[in-house]
VEXDREN-2710 file (C-alpha; in Angstrom, 1 decimal):
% VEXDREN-2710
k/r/px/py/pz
1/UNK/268.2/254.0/107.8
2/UNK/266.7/255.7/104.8
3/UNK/266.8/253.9/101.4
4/UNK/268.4/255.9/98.3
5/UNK/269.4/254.2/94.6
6/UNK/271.6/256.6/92.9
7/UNK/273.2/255.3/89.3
8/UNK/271.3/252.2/90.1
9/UNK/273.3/251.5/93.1
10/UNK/272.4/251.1/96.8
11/UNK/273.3/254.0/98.4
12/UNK/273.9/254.1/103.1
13/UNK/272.2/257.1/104.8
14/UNK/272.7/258.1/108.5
15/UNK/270.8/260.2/110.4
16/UNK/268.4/262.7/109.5
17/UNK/268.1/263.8/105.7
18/UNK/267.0/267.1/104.4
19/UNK/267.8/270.7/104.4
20/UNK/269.8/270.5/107.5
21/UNK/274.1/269.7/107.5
22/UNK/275.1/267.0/105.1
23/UNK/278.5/265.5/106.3
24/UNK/281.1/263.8/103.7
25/UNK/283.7/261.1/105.1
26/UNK/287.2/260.9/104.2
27/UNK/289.6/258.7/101.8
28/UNK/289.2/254.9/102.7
29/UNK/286.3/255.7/105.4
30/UNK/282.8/255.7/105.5
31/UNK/280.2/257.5/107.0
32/UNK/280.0/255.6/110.3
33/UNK/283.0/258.6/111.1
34/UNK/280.4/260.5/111.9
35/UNK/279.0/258.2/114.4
36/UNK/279.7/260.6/117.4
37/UNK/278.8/263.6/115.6
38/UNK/275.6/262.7/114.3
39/UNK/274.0/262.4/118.0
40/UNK/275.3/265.8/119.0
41/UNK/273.9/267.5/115.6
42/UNK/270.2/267.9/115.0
43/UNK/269.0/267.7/111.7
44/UNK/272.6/266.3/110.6
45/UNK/273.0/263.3/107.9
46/UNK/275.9/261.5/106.3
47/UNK/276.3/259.2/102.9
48/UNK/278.5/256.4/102.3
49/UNK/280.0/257.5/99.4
50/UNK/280.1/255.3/96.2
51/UNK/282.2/251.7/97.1
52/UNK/282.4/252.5/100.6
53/UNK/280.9/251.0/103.8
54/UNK/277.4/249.5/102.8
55/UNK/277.2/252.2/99.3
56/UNK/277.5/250.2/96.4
57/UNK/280.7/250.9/94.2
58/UNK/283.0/251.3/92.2
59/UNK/284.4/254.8/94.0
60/UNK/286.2/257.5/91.7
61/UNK/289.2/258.5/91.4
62/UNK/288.7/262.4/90.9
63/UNK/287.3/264.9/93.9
64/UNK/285.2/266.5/90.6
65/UNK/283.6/262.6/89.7
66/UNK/282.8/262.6/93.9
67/UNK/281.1/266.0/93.8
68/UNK/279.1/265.2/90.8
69/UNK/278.0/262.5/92.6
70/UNK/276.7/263.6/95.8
71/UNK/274.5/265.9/93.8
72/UNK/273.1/263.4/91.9
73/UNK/272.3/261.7/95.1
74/UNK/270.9/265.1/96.9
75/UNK/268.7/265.5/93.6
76/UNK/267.4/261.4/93.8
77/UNK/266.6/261.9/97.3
78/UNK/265.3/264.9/97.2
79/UNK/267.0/267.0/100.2
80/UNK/269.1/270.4/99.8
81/UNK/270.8/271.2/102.8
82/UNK/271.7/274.8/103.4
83/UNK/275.2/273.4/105.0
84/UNK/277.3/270.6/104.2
85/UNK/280.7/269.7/106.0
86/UNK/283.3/267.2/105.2
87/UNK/285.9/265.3/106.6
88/UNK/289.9/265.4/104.5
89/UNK/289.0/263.9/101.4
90/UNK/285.3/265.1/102.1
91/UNK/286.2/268.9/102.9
92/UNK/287.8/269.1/99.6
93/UNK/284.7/267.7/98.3
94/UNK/282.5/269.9/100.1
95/UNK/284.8/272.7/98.5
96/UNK/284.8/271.4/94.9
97/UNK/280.3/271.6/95.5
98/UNK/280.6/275.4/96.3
99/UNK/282.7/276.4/93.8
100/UNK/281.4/275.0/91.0
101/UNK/277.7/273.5/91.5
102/UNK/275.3/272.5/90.3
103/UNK/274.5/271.9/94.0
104/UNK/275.7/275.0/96.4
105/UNK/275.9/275.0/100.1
106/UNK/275.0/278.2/101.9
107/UNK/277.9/277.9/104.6
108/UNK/280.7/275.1/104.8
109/UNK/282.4/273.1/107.5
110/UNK/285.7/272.0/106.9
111/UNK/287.2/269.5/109.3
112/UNK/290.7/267.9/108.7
113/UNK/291.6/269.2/105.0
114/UNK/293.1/271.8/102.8
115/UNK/292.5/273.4/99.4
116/UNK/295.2/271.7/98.5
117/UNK/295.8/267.5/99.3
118/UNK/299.0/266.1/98.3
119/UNK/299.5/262.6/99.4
120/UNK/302.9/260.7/99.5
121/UNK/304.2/258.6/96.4
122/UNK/304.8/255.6/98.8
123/UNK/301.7/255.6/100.0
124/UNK/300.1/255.6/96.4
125/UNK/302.8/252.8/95.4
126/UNK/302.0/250.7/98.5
127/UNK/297.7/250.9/97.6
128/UNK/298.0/250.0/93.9
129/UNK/299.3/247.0/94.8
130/UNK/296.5/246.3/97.0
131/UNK/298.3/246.9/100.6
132/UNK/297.4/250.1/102.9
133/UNK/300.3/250.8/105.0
134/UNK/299.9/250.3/108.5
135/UNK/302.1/253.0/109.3
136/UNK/299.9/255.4/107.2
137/UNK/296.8/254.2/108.7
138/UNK/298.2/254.9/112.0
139/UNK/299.4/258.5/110.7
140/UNK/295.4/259.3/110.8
141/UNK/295.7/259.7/114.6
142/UNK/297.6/261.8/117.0
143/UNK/300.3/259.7/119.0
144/UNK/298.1/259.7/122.2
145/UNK/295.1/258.4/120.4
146/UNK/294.2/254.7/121.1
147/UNK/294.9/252.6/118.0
148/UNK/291.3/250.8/118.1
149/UNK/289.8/254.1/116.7
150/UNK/290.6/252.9/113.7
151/UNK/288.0/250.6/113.9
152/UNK/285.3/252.9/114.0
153/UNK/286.4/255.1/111.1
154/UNK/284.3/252.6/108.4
155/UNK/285.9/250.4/106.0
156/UNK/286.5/251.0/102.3
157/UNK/288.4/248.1/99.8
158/UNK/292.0/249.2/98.7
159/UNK/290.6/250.0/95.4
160/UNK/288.4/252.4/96.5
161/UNK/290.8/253.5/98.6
162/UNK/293.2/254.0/96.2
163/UNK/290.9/256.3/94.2
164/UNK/290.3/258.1/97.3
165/UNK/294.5/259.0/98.0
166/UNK/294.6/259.3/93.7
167/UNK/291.6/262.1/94.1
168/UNK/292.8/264.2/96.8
169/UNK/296.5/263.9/95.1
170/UNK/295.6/265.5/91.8
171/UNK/292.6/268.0/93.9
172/UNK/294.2/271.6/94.0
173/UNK/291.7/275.2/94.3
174/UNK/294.0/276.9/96.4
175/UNK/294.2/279.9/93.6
176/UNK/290.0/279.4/93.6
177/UNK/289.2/279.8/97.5
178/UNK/288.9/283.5/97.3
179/UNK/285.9/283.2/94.9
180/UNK/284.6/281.6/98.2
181/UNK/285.5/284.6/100.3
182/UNK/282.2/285.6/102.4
183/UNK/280.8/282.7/102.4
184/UNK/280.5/281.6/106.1
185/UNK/282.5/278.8/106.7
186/UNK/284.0/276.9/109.5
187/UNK/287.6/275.1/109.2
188/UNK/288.0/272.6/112.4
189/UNK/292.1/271.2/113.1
190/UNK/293.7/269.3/115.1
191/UNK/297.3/270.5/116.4
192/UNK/298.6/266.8/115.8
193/UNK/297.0/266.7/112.2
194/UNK/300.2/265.0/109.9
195/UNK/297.9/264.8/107.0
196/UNK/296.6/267.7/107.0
197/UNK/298.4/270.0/109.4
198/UNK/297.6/273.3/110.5
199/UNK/299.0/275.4/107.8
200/UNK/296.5/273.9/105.5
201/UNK/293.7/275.3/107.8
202/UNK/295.2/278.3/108.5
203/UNK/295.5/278.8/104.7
204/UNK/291.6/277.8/104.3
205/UNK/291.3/280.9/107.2
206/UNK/293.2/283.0/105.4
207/UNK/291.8/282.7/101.7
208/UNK/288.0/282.3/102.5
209/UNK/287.7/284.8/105.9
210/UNK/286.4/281.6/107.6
211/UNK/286.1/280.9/111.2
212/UNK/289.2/278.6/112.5
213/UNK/288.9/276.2/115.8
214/UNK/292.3/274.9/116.8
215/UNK/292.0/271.2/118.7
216/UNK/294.9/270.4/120.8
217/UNK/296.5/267.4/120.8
218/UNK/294.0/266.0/118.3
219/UNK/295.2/264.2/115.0
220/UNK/293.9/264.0/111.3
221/UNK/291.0/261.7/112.8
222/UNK/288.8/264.0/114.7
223/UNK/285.5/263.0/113.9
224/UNK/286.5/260.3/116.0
225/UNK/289.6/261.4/118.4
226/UNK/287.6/264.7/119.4
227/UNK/284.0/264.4/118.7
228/UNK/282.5/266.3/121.6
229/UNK/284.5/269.4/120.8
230/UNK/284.0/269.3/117.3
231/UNK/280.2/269.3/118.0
232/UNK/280.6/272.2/120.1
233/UNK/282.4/274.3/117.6
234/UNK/280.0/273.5/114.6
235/UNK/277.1/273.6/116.8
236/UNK/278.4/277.5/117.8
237/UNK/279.3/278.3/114.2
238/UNK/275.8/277.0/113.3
239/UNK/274.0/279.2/116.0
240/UNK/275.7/282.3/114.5
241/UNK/273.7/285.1/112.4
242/UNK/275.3/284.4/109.2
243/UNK/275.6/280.2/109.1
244/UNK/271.9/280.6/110.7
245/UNK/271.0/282.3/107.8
246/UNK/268.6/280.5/105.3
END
């Protein structure tokens, strides 16, 4: 695993650094989400964020404070990658980056997310005091999915994942996404998505003139549920002429 310090803190890399796809996990996961992906994807790396899996913390509490952060930690380690993708809480990360810098991605994937991420007040109540649902941890996979998926999402403490739900509650672009409209992008969503559900995808379509792969059956969790077709769609939207591009 490659080593990277960023604010002075230990920071987890998977993968394979550099100018290739950079993939950002989701509220109260860490990069290990990625786990299936990353052996289908050349060239593909991931980050624990800040407080999450084996990166040192504390997390944020604002998508903006996230964004700022992973380019601080592209600049310390010295990689640029012409695509980055994220996962929910990661996507809207990935959106904040190429909208408003300093570090812009070429072309975007955007798995599991929405311009727009309100999360429920009991939720929020239930994580500042220290407890994360089980019902709402179950809510990231489709009804079919096994249960022990879970398990391989990554692990976050409340607190960070209570920044996490607080970030993607106050993170809103939907009237920016048109100032992203050309730039190649792929949205990825599952049919059985209840945290993000297809609407918010559809809307991402809609605004930006991206590229929109329906999953079927698949929930909120499809890094995970669905990593062999998720492969196959970013791995076509990456062989295209214009997410090819340099």
């Amino acid at each position: 695993m490659p080593e990277l310090t960023v604010d002075g803190r230990r920071v987890a890399v998977f993968g394979q650094p550099g100018d290739g796809l950079l993939l950002l996990h989701g509220a109260g996961e860490s990069g290990v989400v990625f786990s299936e992906l990353l052996g289908r994807l050349p060239d593909a790396f991931a980050l624990d964020l800040p407080g999450h899996g084996q990166s040192e913390g504390p997390g944020y509490d604002t998508i903006d404070a996230y964004a700022a952060w992973v380019s601080r930690a592209l600049s310390a380690g010295g990689w640029a990658p012409r695509r980055v993708g994220g996962h929910s809480m990661g996507g809207a990360i990935s959106l904040t980056l190429a909208l408003d810098g300093p570090y812009r991605p070429a072309s975007l994937l955007l798995i599991a997310t929405g311009g727009r991420l309100r999360v429920h007040p009991k939720l929020l109540e239930s994580l500042a005091g220290g407890v994360f649902p089980e019902d709402f941890r179950r809510a990231y996979l489709s009804p079919q999915a096994p249960g022990t998926l879970l398990d391989q999402m990554g692990t976050a403490p409340v607190a960070s994942t209570y920044g996490d739900f607080l970030a993607c509650n106050g993170f809103d672009r939907l009237n920016d996404l048109s100032r992203l409209k050309g730039t190649p992008t792929l949205v990825v969503c599952g049919t059985d998505d209840r945290y993000t559900p297809l609407k918010y995808a559809q809307a991402l379509q809609d605004a930006i003139g991206a590229e929109l792969v329906v999953v079927e059956g698949a929930g909120h969790l499809l890094p995970l549920e669905a990593p062999a077709q998720v492969a196959v769609a970013i791995s076509d939207f990456l062989s295209g002429p214009k997410a090819a591009a340099p």
